[in-house]
ROTOR-14703 format. One line per field, with one value per residue: z, y negated, x negated of N, C-alpha, C in turn. Coordinates in Angstrom, 2 decimals, always signed. Example, Ala and Ser with C-alpha at 12.3 -4.5 7.8 and 13.67 -1.06 7.14 Angstrom:
BEGIN
n_up = c(+7.80;+7.08)
n_north = c(+5.69;+2.25)
n_east = c(-13.19;-12.85)
ca_up = c(+7.80;+7.14)
ca_north = c(+4.50;+1.06)
ca_east = c(-12.30;-13.67)
c_up = c(+7.80;+7.87)
c_north = c(+3.30;-0.03)
c_east = c(-13.20;-12.90)
END
This chain:
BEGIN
n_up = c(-3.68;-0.75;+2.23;+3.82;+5.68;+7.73;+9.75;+9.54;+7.07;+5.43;+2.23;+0.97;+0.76;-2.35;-1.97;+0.84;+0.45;-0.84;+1.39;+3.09;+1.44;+1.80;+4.18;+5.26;+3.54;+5.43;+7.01;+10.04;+11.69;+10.00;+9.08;+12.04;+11.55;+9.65;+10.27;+12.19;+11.22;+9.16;+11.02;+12.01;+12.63;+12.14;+9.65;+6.78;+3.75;+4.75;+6.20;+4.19;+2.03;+3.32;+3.94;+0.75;+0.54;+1.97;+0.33;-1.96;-1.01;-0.15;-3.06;-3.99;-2.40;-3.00;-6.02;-5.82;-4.91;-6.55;-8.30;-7.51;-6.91;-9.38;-10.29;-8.38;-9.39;-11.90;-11.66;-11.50;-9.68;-6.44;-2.86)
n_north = c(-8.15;-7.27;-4.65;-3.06;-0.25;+1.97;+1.70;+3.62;+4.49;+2.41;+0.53;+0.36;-2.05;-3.27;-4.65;-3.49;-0.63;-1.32;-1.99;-0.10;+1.98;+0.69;+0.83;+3.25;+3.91;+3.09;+4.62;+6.07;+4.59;+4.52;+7.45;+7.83;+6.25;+7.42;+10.08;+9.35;+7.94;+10.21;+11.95;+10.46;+9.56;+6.74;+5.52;+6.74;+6.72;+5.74;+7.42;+9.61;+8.53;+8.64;+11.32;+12.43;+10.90;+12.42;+15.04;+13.83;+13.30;+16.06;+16.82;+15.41;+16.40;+19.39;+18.74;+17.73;+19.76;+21.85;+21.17;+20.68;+23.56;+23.99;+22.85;+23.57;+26.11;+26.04;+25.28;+22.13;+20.76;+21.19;+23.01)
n_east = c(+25.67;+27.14;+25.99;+28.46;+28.60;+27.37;+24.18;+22.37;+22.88;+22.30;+21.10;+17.32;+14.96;+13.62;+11.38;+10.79;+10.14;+7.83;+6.47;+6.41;+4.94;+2.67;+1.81;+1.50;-0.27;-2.32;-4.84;-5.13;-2.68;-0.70;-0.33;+0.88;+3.15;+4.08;+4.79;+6.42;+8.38;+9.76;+10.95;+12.81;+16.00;+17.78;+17.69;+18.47;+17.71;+14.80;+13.99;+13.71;+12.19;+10.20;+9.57;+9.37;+6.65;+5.05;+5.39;+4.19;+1.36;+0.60;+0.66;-1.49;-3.37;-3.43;-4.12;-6.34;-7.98;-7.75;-9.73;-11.81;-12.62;-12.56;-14.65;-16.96;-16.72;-17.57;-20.30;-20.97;-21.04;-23.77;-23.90)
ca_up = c(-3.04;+0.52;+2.44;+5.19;+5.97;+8.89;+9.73;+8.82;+5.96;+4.66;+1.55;+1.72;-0.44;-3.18;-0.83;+1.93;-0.45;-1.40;+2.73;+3.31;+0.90;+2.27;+5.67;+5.39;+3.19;+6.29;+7.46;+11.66;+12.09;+8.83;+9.52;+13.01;+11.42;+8.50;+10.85;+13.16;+10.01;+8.45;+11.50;+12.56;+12.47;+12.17;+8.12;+6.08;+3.15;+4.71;+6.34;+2.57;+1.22;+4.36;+3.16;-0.27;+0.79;+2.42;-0.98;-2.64;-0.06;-0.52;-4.32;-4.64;-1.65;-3.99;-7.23;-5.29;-4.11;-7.75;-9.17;-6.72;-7.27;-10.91;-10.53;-7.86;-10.29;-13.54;-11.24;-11.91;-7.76;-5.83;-2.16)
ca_north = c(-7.26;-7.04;-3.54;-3.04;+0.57;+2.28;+1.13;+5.11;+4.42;+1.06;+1.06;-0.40;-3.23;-2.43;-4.67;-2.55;+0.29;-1.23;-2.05;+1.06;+2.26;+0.10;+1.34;+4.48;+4.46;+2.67;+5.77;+6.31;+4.45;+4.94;+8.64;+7.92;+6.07;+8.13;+11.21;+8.96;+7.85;+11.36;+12.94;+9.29;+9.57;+5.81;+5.50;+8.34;+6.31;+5.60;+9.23;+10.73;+8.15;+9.65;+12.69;+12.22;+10.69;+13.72;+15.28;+13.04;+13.09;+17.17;+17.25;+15.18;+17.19;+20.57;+18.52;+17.95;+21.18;+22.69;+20.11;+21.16;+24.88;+24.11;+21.86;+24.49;+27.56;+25.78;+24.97;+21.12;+20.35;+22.26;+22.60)
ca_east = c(+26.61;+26.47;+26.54;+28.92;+28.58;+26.57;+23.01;+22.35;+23.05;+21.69;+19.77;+16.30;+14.94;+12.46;+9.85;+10.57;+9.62;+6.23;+6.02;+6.30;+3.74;+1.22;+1.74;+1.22;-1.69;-3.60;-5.52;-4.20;-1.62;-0.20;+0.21;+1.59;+4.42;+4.80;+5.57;+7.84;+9.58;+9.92;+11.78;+13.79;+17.79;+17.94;+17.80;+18.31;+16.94;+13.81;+13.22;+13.65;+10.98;+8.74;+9.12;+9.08;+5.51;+4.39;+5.36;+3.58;+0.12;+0.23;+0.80;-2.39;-4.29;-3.78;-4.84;-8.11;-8.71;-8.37;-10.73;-13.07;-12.71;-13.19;-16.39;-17.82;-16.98;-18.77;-21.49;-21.46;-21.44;-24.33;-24.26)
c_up = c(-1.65;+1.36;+3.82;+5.74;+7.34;+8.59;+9.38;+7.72;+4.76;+4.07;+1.83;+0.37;-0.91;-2.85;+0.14;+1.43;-0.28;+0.17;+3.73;+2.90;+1.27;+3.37;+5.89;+4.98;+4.41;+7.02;+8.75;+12.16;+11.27;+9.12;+10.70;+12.59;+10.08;+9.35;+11.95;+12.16;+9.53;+9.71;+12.34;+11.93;+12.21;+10.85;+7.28;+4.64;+3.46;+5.40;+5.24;+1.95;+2.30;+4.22;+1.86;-0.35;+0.76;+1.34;-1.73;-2.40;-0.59;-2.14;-4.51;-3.70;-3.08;-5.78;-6.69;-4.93;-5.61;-8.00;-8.57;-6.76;-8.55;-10.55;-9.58;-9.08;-11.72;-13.29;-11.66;-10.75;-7.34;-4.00;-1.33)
c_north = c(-6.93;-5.50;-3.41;-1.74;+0.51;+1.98;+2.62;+5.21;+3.01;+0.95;+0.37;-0.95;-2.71;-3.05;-3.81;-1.20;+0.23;-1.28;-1.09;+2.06;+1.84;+0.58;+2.68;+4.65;+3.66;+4.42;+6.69;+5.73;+4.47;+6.00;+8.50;+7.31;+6.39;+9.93;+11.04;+8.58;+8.79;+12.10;+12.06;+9.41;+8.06;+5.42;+6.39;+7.91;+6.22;+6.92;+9.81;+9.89;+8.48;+10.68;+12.59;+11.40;+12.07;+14.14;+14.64;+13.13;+14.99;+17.59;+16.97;+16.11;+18.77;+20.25;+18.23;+18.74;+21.85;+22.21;+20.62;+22.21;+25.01;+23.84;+22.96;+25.61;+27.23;+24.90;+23.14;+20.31;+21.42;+21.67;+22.54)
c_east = c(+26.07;+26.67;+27.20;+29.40;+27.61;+25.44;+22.40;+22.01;+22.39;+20.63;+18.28;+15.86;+13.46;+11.24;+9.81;+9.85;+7.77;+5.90;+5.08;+5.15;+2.51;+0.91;+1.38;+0.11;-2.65;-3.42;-4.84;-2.85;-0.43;+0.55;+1.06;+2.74;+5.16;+5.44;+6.69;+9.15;+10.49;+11.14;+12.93;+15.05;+17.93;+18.12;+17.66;+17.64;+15.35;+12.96;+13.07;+12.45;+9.67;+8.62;+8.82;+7.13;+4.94;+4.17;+4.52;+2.00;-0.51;+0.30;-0.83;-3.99;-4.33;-4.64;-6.50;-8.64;-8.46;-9.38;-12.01;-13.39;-13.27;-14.63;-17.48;-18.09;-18.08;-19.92;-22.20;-21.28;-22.82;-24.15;-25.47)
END
């Protein structure tokens, strides 16, 4: 099925997906085109999976910062 709506709108292929995933997890330039992605009018599909990143980047930032609160509090890190 082919899509002949606005380029806005055009979904993105489930390689572009993993593309996407790869790109971002590179370290600098990753980020630089995960925050040009995230606020780009050009695909509203692929700005929502740049956010939905973000989401994704800060869920696992707070699961590492408990873990670490734990392991400090029951004294099984020292600094």
């Amino acid at each position: 099925m082919e899509y002949n709506g606005p380029d806005k709108f055009r979904p993105i292929s489930p390689w572009a997906y993993f593309g996407y995933t790869v790109l971002y997890a590179i370290p600098i330039i990753g980020l630089i085109f995960l925050i040009i992605h995230s606020i780009s009018q050009a695909n509203i599909n692929r700005r929502n999976f740049a956010r939905s990143f973000w989401c994704t980047l800060l869920f696992a930032l707070i699961i590492i910062a408990v873990a670490l609160i734990i392991a400090f509090a029951v004294g099984a890190m020292h600094l």
